[in-house]
C-alpha positions as YAML, in Angstrom:
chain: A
units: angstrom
residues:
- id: 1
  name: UNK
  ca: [-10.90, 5.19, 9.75]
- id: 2
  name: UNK
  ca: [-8.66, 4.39, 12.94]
- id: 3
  name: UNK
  ca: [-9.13, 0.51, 11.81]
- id: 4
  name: UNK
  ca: [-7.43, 2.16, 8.40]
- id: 5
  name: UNK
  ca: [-4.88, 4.27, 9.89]
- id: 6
  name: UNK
  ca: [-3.53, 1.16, 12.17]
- id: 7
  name: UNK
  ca: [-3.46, -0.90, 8.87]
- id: 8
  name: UNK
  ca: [-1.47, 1.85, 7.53]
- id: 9
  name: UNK
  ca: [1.00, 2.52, 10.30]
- id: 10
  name: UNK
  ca: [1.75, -1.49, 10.65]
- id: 11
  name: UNK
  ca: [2.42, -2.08, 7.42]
- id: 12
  name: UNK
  ca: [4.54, 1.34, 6.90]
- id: 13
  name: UNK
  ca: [6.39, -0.12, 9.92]
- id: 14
  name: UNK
  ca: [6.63, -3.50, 8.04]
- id: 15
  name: UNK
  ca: [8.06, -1.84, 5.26]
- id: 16
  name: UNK
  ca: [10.83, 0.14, 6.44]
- id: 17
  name: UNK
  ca: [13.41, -2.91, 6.73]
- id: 18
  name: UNK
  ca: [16.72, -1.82, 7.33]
- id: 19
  name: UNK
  ca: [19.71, -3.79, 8.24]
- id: 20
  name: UNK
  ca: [19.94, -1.80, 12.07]
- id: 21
  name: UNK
  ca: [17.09, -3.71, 12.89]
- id: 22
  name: UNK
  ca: [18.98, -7.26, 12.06]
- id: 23
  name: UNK
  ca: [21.49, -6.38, 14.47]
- id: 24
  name: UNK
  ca: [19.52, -5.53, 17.69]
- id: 25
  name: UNK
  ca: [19.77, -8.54, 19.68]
- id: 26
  name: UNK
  ca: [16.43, -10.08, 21.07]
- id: 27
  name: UNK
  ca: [16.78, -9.07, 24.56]
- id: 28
  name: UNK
  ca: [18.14, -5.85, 23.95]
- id: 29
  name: UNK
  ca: [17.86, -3.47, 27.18]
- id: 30
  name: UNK
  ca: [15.19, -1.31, 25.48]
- id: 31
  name: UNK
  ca: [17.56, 1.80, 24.80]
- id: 32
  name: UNK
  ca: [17.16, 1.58, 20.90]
- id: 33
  name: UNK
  ca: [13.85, 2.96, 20.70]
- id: 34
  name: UNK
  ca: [15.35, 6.24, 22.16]
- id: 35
  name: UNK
  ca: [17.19, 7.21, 19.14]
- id: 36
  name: UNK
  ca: [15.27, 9.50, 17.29]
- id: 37
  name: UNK
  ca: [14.00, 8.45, 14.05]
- id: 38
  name: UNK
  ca: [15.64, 4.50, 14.03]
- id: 39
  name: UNK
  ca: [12.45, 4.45, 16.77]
- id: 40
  name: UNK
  ca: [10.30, 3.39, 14.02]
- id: 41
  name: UNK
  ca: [12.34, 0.03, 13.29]
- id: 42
  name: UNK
  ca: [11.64, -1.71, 16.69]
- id: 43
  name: UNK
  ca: [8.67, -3.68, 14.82]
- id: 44
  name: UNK
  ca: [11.42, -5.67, 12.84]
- id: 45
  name: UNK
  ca: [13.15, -6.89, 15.38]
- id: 46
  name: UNK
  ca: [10.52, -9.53, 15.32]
- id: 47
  name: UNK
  ca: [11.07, -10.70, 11.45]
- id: 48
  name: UNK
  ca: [14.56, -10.74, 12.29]
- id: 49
  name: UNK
  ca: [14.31, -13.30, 15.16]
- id: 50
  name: UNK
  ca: [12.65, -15.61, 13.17]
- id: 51
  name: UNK
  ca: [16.16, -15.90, 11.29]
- id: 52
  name: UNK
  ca: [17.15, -17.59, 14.59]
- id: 53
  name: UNK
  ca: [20.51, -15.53, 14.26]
- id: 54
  name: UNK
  ca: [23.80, -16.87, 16.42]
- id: 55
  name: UNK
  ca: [25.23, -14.94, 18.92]
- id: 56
  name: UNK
  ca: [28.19, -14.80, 16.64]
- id: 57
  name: UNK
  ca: [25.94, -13.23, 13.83]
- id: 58
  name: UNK
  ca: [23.99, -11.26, 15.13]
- id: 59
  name: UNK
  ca: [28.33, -9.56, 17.02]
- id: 60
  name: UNK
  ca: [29.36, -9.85, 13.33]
- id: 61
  name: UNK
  ca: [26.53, -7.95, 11.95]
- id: 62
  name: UNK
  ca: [26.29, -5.38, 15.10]
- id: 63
  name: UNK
  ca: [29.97, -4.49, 14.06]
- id: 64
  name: UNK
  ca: [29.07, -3.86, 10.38]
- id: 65
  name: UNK
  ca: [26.60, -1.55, 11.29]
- id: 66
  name: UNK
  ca: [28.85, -0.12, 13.75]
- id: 67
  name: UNK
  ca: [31.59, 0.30, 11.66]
- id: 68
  name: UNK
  ca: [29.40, 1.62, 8.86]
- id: 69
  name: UNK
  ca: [27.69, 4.40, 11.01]
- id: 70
  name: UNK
  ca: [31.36, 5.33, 12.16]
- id: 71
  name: UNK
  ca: [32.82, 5.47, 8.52]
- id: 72
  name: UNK
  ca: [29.52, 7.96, 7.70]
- id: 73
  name: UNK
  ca: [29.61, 10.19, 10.95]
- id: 74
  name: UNK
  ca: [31.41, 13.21, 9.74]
- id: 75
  name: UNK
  ca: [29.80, 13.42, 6.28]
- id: 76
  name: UNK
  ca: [26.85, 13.27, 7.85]
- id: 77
  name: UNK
  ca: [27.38, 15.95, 10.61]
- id: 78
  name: UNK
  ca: [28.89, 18.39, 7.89]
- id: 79
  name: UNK
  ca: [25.78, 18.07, 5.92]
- id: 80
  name: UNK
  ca: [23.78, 18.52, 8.79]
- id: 81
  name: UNK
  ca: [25.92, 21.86, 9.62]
- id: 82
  name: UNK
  ca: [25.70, 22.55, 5.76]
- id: 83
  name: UNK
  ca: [21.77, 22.35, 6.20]
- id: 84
  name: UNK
  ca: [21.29, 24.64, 9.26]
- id: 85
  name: UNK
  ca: [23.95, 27.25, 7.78]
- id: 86
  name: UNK
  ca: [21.69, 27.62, 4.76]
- id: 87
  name: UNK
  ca: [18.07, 27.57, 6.73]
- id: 88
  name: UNK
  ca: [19.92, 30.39, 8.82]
- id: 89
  name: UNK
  ca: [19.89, 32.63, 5.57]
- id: 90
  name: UNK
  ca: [17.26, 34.58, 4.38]
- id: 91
  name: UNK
  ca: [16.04, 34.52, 0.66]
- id: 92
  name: UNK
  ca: [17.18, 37.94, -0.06]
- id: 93
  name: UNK
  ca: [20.98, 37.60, 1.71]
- id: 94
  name: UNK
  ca: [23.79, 37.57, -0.87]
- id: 95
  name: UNK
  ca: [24.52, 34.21, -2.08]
- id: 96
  name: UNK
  ca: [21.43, 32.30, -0.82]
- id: 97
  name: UNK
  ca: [21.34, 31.10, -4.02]
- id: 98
  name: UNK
  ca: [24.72, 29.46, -4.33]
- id: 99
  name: UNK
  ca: [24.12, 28.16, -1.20]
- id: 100
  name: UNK
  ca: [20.78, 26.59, -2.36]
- id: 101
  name: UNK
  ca: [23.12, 24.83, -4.79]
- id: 102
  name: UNK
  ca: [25.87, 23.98, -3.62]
- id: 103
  name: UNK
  ca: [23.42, 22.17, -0.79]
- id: 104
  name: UNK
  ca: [21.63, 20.71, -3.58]
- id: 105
  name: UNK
  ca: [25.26, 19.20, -4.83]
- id: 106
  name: UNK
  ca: [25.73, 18.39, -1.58]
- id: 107
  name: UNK
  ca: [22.40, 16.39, -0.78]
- id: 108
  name: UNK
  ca: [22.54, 15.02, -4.21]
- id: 109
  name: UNK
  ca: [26.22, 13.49, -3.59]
- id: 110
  name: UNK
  ca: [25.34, 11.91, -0.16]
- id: 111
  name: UNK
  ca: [22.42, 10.04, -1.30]
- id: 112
  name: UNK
  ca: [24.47, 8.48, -3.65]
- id: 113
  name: UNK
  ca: [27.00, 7.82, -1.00]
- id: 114
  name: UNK
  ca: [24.37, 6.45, 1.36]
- id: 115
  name: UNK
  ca: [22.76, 3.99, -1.30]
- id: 116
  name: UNK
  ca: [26.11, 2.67, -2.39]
- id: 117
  name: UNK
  ca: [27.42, 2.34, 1.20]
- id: 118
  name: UNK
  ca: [23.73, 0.71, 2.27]
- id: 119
  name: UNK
  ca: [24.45, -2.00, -0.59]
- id: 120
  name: UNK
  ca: [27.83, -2.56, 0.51]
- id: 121
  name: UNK
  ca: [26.67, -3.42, 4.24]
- id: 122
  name: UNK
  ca: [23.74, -5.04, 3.41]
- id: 123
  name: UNK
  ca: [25.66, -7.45, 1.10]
- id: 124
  name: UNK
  ca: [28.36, -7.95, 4.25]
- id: 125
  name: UNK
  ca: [25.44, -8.80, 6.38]
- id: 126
  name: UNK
  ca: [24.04, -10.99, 3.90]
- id: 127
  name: UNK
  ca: [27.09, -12.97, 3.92]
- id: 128
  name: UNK
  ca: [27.14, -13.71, 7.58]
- id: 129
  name: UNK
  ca: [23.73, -15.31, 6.68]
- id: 130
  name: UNK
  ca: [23.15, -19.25, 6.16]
- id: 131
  name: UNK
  ca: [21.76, -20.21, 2.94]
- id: 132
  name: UNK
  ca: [18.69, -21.75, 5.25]
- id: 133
  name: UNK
  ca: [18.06, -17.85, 6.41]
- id: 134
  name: UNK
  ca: [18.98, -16.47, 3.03]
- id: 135
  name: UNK
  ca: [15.61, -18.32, 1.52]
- id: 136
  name: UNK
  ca: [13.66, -17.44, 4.46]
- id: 137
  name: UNK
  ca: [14.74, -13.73, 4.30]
- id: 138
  name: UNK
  ca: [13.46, -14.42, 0.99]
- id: 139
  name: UNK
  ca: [10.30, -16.10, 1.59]
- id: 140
  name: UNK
  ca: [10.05, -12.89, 4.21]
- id: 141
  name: UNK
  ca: [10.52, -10.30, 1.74]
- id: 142
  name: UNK
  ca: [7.63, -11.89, -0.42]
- id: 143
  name: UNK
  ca: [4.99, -12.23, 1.73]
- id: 144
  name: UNK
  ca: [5.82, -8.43, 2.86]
- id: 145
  name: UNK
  ca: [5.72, -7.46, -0.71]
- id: 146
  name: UNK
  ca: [2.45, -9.29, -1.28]
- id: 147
  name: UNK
  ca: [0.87, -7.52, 1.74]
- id: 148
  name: UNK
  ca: [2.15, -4.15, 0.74]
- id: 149
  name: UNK
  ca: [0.10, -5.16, -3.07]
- id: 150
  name: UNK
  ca: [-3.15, -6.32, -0.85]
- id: 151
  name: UNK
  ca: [-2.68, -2.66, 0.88]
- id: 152
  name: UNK
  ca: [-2.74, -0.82, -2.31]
- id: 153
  name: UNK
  ca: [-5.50, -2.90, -3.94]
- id: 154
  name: UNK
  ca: [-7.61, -1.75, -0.46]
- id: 155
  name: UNK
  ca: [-6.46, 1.98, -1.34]
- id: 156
  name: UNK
  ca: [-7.57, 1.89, -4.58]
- id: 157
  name: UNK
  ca: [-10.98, 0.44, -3.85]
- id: 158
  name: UNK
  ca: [-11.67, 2.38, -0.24]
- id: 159
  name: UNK
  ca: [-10.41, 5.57, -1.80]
- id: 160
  name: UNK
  ca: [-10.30, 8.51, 1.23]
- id: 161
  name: UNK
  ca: [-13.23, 11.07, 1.11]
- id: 162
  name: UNK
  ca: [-13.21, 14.36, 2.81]
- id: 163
  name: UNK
  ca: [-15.76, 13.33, 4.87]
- id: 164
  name: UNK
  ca: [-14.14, 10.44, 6.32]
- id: 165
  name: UNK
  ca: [-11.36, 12.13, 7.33]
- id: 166
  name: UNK
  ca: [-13.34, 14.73, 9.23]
- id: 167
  name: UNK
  ca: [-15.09, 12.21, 11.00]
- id: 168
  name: UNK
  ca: [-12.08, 10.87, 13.42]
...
């Protein structure tokens, strides 16, 4: 089950490509993997270097992601207050329920904003990219998809019993 689990985790990890992970540079000083939940994207880093990205890509593509992190900041931190003011009420406090939905609005709109703002800055970052990286990003994103296909075939045919899980 651990040899499962591992299998799992790496190709979870493998999966969750973002566009922060294309601008850490190779050496970077190891302070990334400190920030909370972008921890998780240090095993791209890897995929990324095999684009064999300039120095002056990898500063162009650093400031997108700087600039688009920056332009999202405060929406983000009022949602965040928006979400703690609303887990601070109890069910039977006057207007929980509007609350529930106007944080349901809320959440609603800035998923859409983040999707539409993550194709925006991916497409600037894909710019900065030759057309020699663009078909091995490419080639990349197949072989990932393939291996996340070979992951659910072995799902579907090593199917989890209760017993196995009891038995870490």
């Amino acid at each position: 089950m651990n040899k499962t689990t591992s299998l799992a985790l790496i190709l979870a990890s493998a999966m969750s490509l973002t566009t922060l992970a294309i601008a850490a540079p190779q050496g970077h000083g190891g302070d990334d993997h400190h920030r909370g939940h972008h921890g998780h994207h240090d095993g791209m880093r890897g995929a990324f270097a095999k684009l064999n990205l300039t120095d002056a890509q990898r500063a162009s593509i650093k400031q997108i992601t700087s600039a688009n992190r920056e332009q999202n900041k405060s929406q983000f931190q009022a949602l965040r207050q928006q979400r703690e003011a609303f887990e601070s009420m109890t069910p039977d406090q006057v207007g929980y329920q509007a609350a529930a939905a106007r944080l349901a609005q809320t959440e609603g709109d800035a998923t859409k904003l983040r999707v539409q703002q993550r194709a925006v800055q991916r497409a600037k970052i894909y710019a900065v990219l030759t057309p020699t990286q663009k078909a091995q990003l490419a080639t990349m994103r197949t072989e990932r998809e393939a291996k996340r296909e070979q992951w659910k075939q072995y799902k579907a045919q090593h199917p989890v019993t209760p017993a196995s899980t009891s038995a870490q």
